[in-house]
C-alpha positions in Angstrom: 2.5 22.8 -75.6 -0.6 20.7 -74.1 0.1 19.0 -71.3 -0.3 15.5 -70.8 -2.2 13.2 -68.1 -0.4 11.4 -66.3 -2.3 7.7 -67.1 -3.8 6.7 -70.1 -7.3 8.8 -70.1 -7.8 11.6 -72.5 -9.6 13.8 -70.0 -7.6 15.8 -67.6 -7.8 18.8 -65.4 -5.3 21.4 -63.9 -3.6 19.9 -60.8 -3.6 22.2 -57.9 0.0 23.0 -58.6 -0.4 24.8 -61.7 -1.0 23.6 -65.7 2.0 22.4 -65.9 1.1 18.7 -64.2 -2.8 17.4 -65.1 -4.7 14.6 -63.3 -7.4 12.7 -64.6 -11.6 13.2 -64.1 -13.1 10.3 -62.3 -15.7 8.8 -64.1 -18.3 9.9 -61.2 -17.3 13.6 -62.0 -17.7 13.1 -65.9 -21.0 11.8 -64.6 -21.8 14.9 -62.7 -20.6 17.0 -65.3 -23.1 15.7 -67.9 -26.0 16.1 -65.3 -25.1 19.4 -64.9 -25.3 19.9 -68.4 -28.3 18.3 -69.8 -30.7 19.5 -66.9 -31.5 22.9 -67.9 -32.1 21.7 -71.8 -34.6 19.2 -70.1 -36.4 21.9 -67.6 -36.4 24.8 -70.6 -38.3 22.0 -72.7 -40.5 21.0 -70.1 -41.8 24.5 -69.8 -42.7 24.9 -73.6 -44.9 22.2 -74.2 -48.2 23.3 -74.7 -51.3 21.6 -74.0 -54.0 21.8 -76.7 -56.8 19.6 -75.1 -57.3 17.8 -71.5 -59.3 14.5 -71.6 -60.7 13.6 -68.3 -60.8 10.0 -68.2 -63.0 7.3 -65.7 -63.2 4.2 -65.8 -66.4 3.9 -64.2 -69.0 7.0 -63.7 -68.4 9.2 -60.4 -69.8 7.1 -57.6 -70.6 10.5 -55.9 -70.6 14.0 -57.4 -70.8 17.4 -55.5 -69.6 21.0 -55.4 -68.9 23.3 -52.8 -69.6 27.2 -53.3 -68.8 29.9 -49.9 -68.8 33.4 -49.1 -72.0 34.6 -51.2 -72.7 37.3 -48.7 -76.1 37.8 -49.8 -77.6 41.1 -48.8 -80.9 42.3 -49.3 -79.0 45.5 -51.3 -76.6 44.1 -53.2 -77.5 43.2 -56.3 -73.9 42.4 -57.4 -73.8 39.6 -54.9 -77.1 38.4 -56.2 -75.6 38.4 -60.0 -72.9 36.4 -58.4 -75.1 33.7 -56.7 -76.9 33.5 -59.8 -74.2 33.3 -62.0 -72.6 30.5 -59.7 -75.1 28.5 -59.6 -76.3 28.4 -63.5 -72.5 27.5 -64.1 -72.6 24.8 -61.5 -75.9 23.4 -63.2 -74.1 23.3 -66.9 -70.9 22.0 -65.6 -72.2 19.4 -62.9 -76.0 18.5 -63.7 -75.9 15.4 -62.1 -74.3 17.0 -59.3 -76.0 14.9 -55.9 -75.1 17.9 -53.4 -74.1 21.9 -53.2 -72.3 22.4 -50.2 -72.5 26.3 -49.3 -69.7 26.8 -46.6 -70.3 29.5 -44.3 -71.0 33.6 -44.7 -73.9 32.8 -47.2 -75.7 36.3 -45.7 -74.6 38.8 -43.2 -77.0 37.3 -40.7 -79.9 39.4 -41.1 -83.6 37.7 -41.3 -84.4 39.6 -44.5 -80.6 38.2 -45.8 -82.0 34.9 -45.4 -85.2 35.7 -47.0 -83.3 37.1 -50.2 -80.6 33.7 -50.5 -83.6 31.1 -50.5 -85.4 33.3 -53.1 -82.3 33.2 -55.5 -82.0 29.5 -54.6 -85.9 29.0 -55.5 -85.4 30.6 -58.9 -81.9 28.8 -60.1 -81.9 25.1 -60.9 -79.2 23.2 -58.4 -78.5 19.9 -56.8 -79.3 19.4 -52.6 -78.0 22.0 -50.6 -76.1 21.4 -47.0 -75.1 24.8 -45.9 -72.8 25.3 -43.2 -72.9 29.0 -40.7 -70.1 31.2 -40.7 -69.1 34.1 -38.2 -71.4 36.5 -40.6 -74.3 34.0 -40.8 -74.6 33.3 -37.1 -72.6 35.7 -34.9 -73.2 39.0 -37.0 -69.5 40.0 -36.4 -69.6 42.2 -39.3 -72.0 44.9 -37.6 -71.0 47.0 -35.8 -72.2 50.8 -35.7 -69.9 52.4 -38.4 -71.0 49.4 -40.9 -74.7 50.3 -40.0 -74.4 53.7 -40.4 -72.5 53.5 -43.5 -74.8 51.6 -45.4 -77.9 53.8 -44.2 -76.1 56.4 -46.0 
């Protein structure tokens, strides 16, 4: 037997005494209950689209274009660094060649004289916008040395 509301509406739940009396849903809790129901088919949807292209649009060129590159820690020894720098900046030149400014933020060298020497070599050989460099604690305060850094890379 299916028990019966006790007004007019078709939709009924259990009453708290048992299944043998219904009451009605409110309209609010219909409401709810449809929410509840149709947001995880929107959020799995959402998550598998897939983007084939991205169009950057402007309606007017940049007024002002820069980049900002840090922590090169440029060594007279490590050539790895170097490769980095290098790399870095011939990226920045094909992405950005109109590029007004190259802001390096601080730790560009570990604060040696010949560190210095080696960064504005790589920055005279590599095409790149206006630099404005900025120190860090390795550029001005040579934090980084200390004895057992020394001696480990005399080794």
């Amino acid at each position: 037997m299916i028990p019966r509301c006790s007004n007019s509406k078709n939709i009924c739940l259990p009453a708290k005494e048992g299944l043998g009396s219904m009451k009605p849903l409110t309209p609010r809790i219909m409401f709810v209950i449809l929410l509840l129901c149709l947001f995880p088919a929107h959020a799995s949807y959402a998550r598998n689209i897939a983007v084939n292209r991205l169009v950057e649009q402007s309606p007017a060129a940049p007024l002002f274009s820069f980049s900002v590159l840090s922590d090169a820690h440029i060594t007279t020894w490590d050539e790895e660094a170097h490769k980095r720098l290098r790399d870095a900046l011939a990226d920045h030149h094909a992405l950005r060649p109109n590029s007004k400014l190259l802001v390096m933020n601080g730790d560009l060298t570990n604060g040696s004289e010949g560190d210095y020497r080696t960064l504005l070599g790589l920055l005279d050989k590599q095409p790149h916008a206006p630099v404005h460099a900025t120190m860090g604690n390795h550029d001005y305060y040579g934090v980084w040395r200390t004895r057992r850094v020394v001696w480990i890379h005399r080794r």
